[in-house]
C-alpha positions in Angstrom: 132.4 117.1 96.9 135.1 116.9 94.6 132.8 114.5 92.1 130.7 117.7 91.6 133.5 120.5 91.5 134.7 117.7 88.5 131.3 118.2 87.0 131.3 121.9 87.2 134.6 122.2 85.6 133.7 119.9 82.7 130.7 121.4 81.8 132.1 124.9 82.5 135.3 124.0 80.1 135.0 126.0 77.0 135.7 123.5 74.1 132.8 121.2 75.4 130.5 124.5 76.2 130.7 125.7 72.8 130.5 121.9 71.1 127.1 121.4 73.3 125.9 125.4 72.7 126.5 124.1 68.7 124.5 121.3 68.6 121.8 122.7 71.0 121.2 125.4 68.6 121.1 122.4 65.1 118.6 120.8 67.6 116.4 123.8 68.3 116.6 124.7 64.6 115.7 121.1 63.3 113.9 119.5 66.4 110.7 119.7 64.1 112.2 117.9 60.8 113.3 114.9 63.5 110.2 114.9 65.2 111.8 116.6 68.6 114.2 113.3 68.7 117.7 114.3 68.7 119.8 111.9 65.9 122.0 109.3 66.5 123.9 110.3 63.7 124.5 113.5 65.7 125.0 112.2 69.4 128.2 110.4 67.7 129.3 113.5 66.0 129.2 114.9 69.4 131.0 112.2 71.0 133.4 112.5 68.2 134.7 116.1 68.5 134.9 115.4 73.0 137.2 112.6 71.9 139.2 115.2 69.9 140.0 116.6 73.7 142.3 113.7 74.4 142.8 110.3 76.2 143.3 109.6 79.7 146.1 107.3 80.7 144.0 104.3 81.4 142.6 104.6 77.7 139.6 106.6 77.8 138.0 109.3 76.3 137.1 112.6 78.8 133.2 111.4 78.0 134.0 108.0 79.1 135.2 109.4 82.5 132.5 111.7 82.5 130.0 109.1 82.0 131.2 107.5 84.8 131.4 109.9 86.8 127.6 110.6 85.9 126.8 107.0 86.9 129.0 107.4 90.2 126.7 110.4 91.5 123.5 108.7 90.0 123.8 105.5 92.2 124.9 108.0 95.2 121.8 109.7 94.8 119.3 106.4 94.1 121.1 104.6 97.9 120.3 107.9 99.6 116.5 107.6 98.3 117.0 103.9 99.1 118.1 104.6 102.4 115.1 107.3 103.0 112.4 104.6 101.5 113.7 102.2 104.0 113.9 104.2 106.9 110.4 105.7 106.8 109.4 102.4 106.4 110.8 101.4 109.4 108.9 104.2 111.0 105.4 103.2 109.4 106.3 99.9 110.9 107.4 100.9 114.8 104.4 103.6 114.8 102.0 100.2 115.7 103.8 99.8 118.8 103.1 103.7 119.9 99.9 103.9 122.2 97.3 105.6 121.5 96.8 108.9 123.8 93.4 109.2 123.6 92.8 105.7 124.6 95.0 104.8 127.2 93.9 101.7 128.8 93.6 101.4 133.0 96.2 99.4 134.0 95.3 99.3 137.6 92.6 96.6 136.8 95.4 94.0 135.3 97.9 94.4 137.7 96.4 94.1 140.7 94.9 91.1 142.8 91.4 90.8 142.2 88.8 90.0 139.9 88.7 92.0 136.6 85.3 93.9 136.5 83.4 93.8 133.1 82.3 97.4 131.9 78.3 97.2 130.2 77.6 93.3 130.6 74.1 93.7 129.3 75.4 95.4 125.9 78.0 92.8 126.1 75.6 90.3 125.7 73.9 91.5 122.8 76.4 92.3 120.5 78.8 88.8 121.9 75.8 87.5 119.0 76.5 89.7 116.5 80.5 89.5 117.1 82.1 86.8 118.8 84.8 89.3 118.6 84.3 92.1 120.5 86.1 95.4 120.0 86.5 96.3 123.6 88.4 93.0 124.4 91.5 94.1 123.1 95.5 92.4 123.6 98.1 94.1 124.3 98.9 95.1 121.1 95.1 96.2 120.5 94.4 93.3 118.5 90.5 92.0 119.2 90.5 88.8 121.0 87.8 86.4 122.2 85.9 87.3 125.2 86.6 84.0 126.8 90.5 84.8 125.8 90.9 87.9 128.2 91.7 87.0 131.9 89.6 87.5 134.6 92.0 88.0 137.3 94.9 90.3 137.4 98.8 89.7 137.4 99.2 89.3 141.0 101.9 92.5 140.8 103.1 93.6 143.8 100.9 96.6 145.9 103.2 99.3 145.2 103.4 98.8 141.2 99.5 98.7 141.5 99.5 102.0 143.1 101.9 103.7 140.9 99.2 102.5 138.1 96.6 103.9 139.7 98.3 107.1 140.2 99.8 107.5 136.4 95.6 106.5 135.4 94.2 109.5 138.0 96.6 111.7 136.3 96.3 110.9 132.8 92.3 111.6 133.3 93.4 115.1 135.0 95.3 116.1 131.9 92.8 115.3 129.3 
């Protein structure tokens, strides 16, 4: 906070106020004779009459500082907006992993013990020619796999966790 009350005060200072109100008005009177570019010529006759302010101890000019102090808020400024970009990508990245609630898949059928079942064989069929990939046969991640990929038996977990799957599916279908 102090970076910006520094700033405040600089520009607020009256010697610089009145040099910068001067050559504002030379600009707005001329900008069409320099083709709305402001002058080197004049930027240094700017710079000129800050250095008549003083020197610091180290050896610079109140500019000099300022101009750091410029650069100082500048790169704060450009990490924060790093630090955002890099974030909310980070978010666009983990948002894969988030399930879909509109398609929650039945878990009952791939922990239990038996056999998985195959939903619409005979439509199966017909597009398994079209498509060796087939967009029902999906990973856990929801990536398509091939049909002979997918197991046809289920995890062999234990009767209770199928049961506890079979009651989250019966009431995720009562709350849609």
């Amino acid at each position: 906070m102090d970076k910006f009350k520094l700033f405040t005060q600089f520009m607020m200072d009256e010697y610089v106020k009145s040099k910068l109100l001067i050559h504002r008005r030379w600009f707005e009177k001329h900008k069409n004779d320099v083709n709305n570019e402001y002058p080197y010529e004049k930027a240094v006759e700017f710079n000129d009459e800050i250095a008549q302010l003083g020197i610091t101890e180290d050896g610079q000019t109140f500019i000099d500082k300022f101009r750091l102090l410029i650069t100082e808020i500048g790169n704060a400024m450009g990490f924060i907006r790093m630090e955002r970009s890099a974030s909310l990508h980070y978010c666009a990245n983990a948002i894969k992993f988030v399930p879909d609630v509109r398609d929650v898949p039945k878990f009952a059928k791939w922990v239990g013990h038996d056999e998985i079942e195959e939903e619409d064989e005979e439509e199966e069929d017909e597009e398994e020619e079209e498509d060796e990939l087939d967009s029902r046969h999906t990973d856990d991640m929801g990536k398509r796999r091939r049909r002979e990929a997918l197991p046809t038996k289920g995890a062999g977990l234990s009767d209770s966790t199928w049961c506890s799957s079979t009651k989250r599916e019966n009431l995720n279908e009562t709350t849609r």
